[in-house]
N, C-alpha and C positions, 0 to 999 in steps of 0.2 A: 504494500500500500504506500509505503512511502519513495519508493523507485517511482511509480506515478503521480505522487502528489508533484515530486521531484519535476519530472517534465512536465506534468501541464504549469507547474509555476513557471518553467520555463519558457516554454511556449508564449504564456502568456506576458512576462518580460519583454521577450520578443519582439512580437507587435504592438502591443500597447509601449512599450519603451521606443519602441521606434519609429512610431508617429507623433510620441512627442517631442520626440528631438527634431523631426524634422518640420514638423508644425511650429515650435516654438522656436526651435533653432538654428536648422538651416535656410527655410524659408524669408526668414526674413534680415537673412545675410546675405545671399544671394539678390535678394531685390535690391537690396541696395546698393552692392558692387560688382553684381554682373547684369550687363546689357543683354537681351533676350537672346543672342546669337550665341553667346557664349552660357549666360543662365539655365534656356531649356534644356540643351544637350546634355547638360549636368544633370538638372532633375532627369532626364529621360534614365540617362543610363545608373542613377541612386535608385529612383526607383524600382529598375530594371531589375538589379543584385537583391534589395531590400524583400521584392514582392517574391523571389526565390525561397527567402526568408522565411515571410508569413505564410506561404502555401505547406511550409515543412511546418512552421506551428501549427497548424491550424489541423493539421493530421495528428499532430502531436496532442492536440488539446482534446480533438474530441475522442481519441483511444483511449486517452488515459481518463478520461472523466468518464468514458462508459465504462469500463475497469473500477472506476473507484463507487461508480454509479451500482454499479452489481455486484459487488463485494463488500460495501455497506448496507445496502436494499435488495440487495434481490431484484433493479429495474420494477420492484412494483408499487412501493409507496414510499414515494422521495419527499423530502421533506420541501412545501414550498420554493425553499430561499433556492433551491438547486435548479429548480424548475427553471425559477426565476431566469440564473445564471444562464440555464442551456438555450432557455428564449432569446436571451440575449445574445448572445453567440451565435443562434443562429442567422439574427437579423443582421450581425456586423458581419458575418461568413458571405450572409448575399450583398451586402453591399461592396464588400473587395471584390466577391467576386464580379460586382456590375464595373465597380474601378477597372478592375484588371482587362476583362474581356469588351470594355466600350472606351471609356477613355482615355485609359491610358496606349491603349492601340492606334485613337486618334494621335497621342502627345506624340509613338512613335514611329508615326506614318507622316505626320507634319514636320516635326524635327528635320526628318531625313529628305525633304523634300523644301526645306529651312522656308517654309508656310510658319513665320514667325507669332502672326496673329493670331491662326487657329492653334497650335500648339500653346500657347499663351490662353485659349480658351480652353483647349482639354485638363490644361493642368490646374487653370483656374476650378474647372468643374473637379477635379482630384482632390483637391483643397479644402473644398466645402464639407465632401463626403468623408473625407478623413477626419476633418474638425468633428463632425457627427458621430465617426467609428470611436476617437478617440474619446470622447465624451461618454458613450454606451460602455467602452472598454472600462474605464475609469469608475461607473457605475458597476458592472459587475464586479471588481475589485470589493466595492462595498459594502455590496449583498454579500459577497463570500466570506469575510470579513467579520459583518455583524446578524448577520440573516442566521446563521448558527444562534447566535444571542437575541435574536428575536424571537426566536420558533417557541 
């Protein structure tokens, strides 16, 4: 049990840590000392390494939480706060995957075509929804946290 607590905390480090360094900290380094031609290509290819990243979390997160989900419960009567968690998970799961497979396809089909404007629109539209991921992420941290102390 604790080999899995082990990587889904990892996992979840992962992505949530690294949306918000790039939300809080690369994003708005990059605006302000790189010009779009040099800027996107950057996000293009952070992203690019980063979203290899989440895809391995996100295998990681939901194995070991159905592991920890059936070795505590039996998958048959979970205690709210878990529920809570795996709803939530599920909704940030389809919104990378809508990042991943829409716009950031756009960032890297414009980039390579230095369609500076639209690329500068996909990753705008990346921005928002990661703002949104991270935020849910950050939320689930809390139910997992205190949702045990709430039940």
């Amino acid at each position: 049990m604790r080999v899995a607590l082990l990587i889904h905390l990892l996992g979840s480090i992962i992505w949530i840590g690294g949306m918000f360094f790039a939300y809080v900290a690369l994003r708005p380094a990059a605006a302000r000392l790189l010009e779009p031609p040099q800027r996107l290509p950057l996000w293009r290819d952070t992203l690019g390494r980063f979203f290899v990243w989440v895809w391995i979390s996100i295998a990681a997160i939901y194995a070991s939480g159905f592991h920890m989900l059936a070795a505590a419960y039996g998958l048959k009567s979970s205690p709210p706060y878990v529920l809570t968690m795996f709803g939530i998970a599920t909704v940030m799961t389809v919104i990378f995957m809508y990042i991943y497979f829409w716009p950031f396809k756009h960032l890297v089909r414009h980039v390579e075509s230095s369609s500076w404007k639209e690329a500068g629109a996909a990753l705008n539209s990346i921005r928002r929804l990661v703002a949104v991921n991270l935020l849910l992420g950050i939320a689930t941290v809390v139910v997992a946290v205190t949702g045990g102390l709430l039940a």
